[in-house]
N, C-alpha and C positions, 0 to 999 in steps of 0.2 A: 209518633214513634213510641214505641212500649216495649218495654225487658220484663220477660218474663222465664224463672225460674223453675222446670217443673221437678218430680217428686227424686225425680234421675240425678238431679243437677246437670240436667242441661239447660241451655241457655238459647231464647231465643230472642229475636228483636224484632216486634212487627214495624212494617211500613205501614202506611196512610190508605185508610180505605183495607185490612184487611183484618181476619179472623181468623182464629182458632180454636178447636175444640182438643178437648185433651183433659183425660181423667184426672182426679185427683193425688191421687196414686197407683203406679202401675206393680198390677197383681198377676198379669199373662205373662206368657212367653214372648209375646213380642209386645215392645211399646208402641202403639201406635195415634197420631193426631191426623187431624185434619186440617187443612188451611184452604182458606181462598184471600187470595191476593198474594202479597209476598212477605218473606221472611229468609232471615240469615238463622241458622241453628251452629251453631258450636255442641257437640251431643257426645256428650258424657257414655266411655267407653265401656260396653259393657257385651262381650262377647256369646254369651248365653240367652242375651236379650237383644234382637235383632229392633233395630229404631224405623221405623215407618210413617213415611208422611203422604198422607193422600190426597189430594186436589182432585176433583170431579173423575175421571177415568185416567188417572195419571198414579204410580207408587212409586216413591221413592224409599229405597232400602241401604241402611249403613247399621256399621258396629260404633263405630266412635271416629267421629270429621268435624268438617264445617263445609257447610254448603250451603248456598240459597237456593229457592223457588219461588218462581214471580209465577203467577196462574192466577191474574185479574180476569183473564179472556179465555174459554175452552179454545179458540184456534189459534194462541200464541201462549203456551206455559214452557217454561226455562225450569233449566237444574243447574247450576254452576258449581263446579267442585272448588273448593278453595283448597284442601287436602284431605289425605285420604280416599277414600275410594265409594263410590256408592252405584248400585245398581237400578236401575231407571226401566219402570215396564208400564208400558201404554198401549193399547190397544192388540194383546197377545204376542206384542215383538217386545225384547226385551234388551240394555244395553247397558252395558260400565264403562262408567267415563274416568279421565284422569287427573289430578289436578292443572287447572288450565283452559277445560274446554267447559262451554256451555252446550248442552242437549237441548233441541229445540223441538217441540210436538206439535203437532198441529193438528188440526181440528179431526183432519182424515186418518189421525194416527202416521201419519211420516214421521217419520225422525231426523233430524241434520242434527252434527256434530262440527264445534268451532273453536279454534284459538281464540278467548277473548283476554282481554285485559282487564285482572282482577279487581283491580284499584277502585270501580268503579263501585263492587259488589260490597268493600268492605267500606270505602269512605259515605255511603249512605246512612249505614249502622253506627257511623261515629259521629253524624247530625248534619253531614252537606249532600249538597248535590255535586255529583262529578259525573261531567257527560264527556262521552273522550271520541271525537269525532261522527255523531250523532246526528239524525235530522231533526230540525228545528220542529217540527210537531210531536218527534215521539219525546223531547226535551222538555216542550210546554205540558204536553201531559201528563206527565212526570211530577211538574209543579204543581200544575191545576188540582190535580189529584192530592198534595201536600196540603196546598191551603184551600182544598175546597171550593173552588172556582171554575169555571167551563172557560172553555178555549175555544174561540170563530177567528178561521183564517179567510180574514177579506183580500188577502195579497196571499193566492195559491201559489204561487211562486215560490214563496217564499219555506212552505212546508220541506219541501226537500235538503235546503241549504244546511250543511253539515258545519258543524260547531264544538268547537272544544268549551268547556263551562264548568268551573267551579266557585261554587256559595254556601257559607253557612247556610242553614236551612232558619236555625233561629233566629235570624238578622230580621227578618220578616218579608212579606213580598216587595214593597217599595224596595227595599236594597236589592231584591233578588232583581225585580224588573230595573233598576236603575245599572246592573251590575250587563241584564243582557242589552239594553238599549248603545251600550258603551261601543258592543261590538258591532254595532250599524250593520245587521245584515236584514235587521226590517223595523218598524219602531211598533213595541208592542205597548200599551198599555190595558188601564184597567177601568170597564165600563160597568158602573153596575156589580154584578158578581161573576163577571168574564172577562179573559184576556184576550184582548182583541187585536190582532196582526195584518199591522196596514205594510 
């Protein structure tokens, strides 16, 4: 995870596995970055200078909020509004969300809209994981992707199984894994530089 400060003072905090570009100074009309993977932006109000963040065929448009965008995947990118207000264009459709919902794109350009629970969006930016009733593979990947490790489920079963989970992230994997083992819904360890789920 990494804070980064740009010329705006806005604030952004990337997650694990992702990037951003973004000038030194913004000299346009509009500020804009790029990301792939995910990031929380807190972005510094600035009504004249409209803030844009672009993921592959995805724009995200605000004056001054906070919001994240996860777009590890072109057929699964998120917007989550935490407040404020921002406008979301993909694939020639276009949508403003409120705070609350997540927008969800996909590969075909759909769009779905959803109630989620925010908790989840801002307790990663402050250094845990918090999964709040989640399937056990999109959990691990989650992790895998933190500390850099691949995930094989030898017990498919077990991918589906929904789970509530919170861990510091800097405790390290051993607590992270000893913390999911507790909750005996599969016993995972660590083989090598993979988590493997018997």
């Amino acid at each position: 995870m990494f804070k980064i400060v740009l010329s705006d003072g806005t604030e952004v905090f990337l997650n694990a596995g992702s990037r951003l570009a973004y000038p030194t100074k913004f000299v346009r009309k509009e500020r804009i970055v790029t990301l792939e993977g995910e990031a929380y932006f807190k972005v510094a109000k600035d009504k004249d200078h409209p803030f844009i963040v672009k993921t592959g065929t995805v724009e995200t448009r605000v004056l001054g909020t906070e919001f994240n965008v996860s777009s590890y995947s072109a057929s699964d990118v998120h917007v989550t509004l935490i407040e404020g207000s921002v406008q979301v264009d993909a694939s020639g459709s276009s949508k403003v969300i409120v705070p609350g919902q997540d927008l969800c794109i996909r590969e075909d350009g759909n769009m779905t809209v959803e109630e989620v629970d925010l908790h989840s969006y801002m307790y990663w930016r402050d250094g845990y994981f918090y999964f709040d009733n989640l399937p056990l593979v999109d959990v691990l990947k989650s992790i895998g992707r933190w500390y850099n490790v691949g995930v094989e489920f030898r017990n498919t079963e077990a991918m589906g199984c929904k789970v509530h989970f919170l861990s510091e992230r800097f405790q390290g994997l051993e607590h992270t894994l000893t913390l999911l083992n507790r909750m005996e819904k599969a016993d995972i360890r660590l083989e090598g530089n993979t988590l493997v789920v018997d």
